[in-house]
VMD Tcl script that builds the backbone (N, CA, C; Angstrom):
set m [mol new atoms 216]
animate dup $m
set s [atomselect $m all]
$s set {name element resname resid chain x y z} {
  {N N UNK 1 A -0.325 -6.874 8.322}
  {CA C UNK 1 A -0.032 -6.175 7.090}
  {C C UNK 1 A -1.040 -5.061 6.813}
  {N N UNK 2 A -2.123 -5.108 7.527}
  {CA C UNK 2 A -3.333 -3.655 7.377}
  {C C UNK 2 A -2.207 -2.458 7.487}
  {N N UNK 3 A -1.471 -2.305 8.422}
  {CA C UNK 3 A -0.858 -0.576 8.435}
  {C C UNK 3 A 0.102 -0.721 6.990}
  {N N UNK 4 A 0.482 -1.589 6.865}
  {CA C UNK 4 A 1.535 -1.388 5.839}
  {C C UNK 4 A 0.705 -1.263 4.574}
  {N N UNK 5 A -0.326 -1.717 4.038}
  {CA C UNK 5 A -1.101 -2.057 3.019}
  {C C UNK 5 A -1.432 -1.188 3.084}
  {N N UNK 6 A -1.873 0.045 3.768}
  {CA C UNK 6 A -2.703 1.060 3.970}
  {C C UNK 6 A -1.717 2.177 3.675}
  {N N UNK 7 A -0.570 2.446 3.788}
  {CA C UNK 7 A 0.642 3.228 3.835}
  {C C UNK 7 A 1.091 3.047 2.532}
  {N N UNK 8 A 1.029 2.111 1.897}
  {CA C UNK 8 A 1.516 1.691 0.437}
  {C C UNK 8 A 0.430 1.759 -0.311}
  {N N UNK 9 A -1.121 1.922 -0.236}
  {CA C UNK 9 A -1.863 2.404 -0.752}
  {C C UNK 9 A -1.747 4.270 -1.213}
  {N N UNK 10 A -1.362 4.391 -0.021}
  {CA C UNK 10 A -1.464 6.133 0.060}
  {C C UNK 10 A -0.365 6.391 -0.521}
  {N N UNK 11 A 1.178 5.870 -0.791}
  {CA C UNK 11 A 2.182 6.351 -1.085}
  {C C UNK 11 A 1.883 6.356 -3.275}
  {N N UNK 12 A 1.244 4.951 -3.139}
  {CA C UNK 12 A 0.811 4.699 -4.554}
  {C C UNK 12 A -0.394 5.680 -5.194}
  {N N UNK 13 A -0.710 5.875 -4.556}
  {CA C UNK 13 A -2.252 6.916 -4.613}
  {C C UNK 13 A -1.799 8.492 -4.881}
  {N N UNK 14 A -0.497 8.773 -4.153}
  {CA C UNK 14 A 0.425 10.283 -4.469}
  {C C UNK 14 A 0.889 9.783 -5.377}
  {N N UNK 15 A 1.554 8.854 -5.918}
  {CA C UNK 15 A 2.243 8.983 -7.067}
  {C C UNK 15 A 1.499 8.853 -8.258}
  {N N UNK 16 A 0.168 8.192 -7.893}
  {CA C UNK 16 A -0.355 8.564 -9.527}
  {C C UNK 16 A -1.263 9.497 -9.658}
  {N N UNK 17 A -2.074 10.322 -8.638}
  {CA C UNK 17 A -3.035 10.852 -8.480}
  {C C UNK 17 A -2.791 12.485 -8.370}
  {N N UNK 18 A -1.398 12.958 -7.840}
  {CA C UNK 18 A -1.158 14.218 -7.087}
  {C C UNK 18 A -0.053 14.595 -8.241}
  {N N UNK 19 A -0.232 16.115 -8.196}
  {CA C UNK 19 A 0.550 16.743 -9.349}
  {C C UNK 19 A 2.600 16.167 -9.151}
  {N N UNK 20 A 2.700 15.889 -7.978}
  {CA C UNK 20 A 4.172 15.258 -7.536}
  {C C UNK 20 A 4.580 14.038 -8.213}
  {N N UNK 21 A 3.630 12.873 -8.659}
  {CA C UNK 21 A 3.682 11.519 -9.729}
  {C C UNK 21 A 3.156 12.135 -10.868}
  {N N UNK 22 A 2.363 11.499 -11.527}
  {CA C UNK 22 A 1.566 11.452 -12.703}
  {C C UNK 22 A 0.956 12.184 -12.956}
  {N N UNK 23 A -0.189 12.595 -11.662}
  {CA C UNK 23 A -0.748 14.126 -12.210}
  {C C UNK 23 A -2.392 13.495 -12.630}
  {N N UNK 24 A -2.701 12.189 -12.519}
  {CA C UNK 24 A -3.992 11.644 -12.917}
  {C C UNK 24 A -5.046 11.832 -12.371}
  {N N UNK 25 A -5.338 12.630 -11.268}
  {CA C UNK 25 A -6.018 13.109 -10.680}
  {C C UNK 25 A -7.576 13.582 -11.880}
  {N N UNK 26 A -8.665 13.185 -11.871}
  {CA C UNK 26 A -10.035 13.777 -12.681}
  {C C UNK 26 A -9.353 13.515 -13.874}
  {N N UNK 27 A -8.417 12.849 -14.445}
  {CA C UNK 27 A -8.376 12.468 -15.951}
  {C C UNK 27 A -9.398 11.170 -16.238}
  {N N UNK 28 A -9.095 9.794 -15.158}
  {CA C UNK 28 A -9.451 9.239 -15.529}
  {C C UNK 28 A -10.993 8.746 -15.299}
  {N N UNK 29 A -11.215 7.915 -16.318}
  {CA C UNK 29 A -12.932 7.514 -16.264}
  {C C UNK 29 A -13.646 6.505 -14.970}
  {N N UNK 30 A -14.628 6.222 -14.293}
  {CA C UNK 30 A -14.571 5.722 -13.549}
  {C C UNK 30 A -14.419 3.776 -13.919}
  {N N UNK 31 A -14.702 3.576 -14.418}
  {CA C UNK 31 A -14.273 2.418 -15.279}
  {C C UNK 31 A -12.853 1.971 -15.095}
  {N N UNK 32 A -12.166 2.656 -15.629}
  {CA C UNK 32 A -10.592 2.575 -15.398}
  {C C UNK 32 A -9.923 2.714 -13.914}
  {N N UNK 33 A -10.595 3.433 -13.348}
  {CA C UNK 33 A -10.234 3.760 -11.668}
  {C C UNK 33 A -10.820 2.268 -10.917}
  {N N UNK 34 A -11.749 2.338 -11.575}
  {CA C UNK 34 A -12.313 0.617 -11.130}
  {C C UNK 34 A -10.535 -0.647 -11.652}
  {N N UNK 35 A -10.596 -0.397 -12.801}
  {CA C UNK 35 A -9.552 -1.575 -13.105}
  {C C UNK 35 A -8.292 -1.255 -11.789}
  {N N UNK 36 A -7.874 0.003 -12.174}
  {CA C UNK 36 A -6.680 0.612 -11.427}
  {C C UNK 36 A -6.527 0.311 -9.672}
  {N N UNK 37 A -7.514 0.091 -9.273}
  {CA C UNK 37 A -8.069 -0.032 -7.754}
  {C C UNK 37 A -7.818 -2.033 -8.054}
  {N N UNK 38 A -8.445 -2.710 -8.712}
  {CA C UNK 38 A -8.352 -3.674 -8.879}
  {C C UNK 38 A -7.136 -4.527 -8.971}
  {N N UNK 39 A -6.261 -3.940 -9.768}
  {CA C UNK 39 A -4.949 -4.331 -9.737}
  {C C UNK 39 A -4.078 -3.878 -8.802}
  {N N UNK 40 A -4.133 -2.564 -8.174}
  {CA C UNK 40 A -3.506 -2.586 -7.021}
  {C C UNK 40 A -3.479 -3.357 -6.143}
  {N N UNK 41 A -4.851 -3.692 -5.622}
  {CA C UNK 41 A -5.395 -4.703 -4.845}
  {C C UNK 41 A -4.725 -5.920 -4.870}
  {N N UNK 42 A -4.946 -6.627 -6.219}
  {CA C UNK 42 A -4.141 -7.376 -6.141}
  {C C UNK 42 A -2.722 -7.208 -6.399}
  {N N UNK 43 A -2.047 -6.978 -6.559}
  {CA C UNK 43 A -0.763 -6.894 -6.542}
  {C C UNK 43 A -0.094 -6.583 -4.675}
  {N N UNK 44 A -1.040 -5.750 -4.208}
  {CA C UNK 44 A -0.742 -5.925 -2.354}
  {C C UNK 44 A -0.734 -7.359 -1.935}
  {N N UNK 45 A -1.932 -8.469 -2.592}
  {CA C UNK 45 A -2.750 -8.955 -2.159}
  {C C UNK 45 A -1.079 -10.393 -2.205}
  {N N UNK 46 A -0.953 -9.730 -3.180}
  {CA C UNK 46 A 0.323 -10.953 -3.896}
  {C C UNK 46 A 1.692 -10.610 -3.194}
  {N N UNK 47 A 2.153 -9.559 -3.020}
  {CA C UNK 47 A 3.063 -9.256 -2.410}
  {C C UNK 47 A 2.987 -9.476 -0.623}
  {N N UNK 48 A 1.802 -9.120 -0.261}
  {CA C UNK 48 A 1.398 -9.426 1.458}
  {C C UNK 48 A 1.481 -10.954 1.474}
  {N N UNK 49 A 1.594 -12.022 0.596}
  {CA C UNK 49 A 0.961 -13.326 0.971}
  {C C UNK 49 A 2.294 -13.736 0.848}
  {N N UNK 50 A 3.340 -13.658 0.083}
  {CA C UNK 50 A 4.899 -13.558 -0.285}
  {C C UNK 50 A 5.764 -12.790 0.817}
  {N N UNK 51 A 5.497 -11.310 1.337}
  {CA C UNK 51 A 6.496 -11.127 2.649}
  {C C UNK 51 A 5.827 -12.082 3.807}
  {N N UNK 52 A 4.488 -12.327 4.192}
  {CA C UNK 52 A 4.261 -13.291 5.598}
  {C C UNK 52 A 4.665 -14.468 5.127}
  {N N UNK 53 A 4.980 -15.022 4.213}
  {CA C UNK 53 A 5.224 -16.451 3.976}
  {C C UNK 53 A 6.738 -16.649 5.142}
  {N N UNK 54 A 7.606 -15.345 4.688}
  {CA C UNK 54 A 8.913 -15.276 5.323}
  {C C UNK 54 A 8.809 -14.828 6.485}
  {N N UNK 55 A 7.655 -13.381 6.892}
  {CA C UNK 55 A 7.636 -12.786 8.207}
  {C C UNK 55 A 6.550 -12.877 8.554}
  {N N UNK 56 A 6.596 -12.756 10.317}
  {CA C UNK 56 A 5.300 -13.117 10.994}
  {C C UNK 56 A 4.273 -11.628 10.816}
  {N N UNK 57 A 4.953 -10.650 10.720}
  {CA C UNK 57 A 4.346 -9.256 10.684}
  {C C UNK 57 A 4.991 -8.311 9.441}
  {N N UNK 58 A 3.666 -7.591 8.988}
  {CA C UNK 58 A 4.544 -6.593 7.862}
  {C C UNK 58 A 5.681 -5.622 8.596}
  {N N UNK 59 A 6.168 -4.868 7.630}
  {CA C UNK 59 A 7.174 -4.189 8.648}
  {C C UNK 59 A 6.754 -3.157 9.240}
  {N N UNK 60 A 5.513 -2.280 8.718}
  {CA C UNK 60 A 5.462 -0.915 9.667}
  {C C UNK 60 A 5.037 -1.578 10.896}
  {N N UNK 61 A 4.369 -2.720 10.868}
  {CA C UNK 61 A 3.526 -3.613 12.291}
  {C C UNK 61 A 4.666 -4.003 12.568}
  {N N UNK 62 A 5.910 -4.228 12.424}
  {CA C UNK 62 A 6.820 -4.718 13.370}
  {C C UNK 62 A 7.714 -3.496 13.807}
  {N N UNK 63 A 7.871 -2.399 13.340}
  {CA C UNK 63 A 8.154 -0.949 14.017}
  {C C UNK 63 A 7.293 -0.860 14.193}
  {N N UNK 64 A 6.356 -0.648 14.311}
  {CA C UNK 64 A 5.223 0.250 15.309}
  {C C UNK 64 A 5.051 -0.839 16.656}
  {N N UNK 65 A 5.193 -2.224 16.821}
  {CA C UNK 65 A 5.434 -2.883 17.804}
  {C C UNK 65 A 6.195 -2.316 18.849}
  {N N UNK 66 A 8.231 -2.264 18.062}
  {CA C UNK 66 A 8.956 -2.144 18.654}
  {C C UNK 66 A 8.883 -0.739 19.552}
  {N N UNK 67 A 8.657 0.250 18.517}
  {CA C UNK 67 A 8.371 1.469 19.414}
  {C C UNK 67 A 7.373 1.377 20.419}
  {N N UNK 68 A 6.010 0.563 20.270}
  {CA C UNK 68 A 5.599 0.997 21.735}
  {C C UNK 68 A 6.353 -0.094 22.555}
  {N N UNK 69 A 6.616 -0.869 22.328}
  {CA C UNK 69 A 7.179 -1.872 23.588}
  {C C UNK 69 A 8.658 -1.552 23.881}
  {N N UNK 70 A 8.992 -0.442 22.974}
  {CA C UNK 70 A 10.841 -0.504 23.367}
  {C C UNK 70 A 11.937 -0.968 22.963}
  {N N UNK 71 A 11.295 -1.947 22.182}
  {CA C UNK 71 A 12.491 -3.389 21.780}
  {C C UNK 71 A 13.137 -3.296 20.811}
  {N N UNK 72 A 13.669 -1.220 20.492}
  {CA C UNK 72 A 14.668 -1.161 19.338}
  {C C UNK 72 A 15.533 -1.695 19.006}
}
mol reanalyze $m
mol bondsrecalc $m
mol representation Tube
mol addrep $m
């Protein structure tokens, strides 16, 4: 789940940070970027422990498998 966690960090990170989402970019205090980082965290942390319960691999790790080995 590292590539996927990492990909869903960055997709979450444009949407609140970059003029394309929210636009929060230097608004907020570091305090709050602390909470904001915190709850993301967990909320991956909760959602990663809930998809492996069902799958052996997140999904970009199970496409990025298939493509190098072939096994579209």
């Amino acid at each position: 789940m590292a590539l996927t966690n990492y990909l869903m960090q960055k997709i979450v990170g444009i949407f609140l940070f970059i003029f394309l989402g929210l636009g929060l970019f230097g608004t907020l205090a570091p305090s709050r970027l602390l909470l904001l980082g915190v709850v993301v965290f967990g909320l991956q942390v909760y959602a990663s422990r809930g998809y492996l319960k069902v799958y052996k691999q997140g999904p970009m790790e199970s496409l990025w498998s298939k493509l190098i080995y072939h096994h579209v």
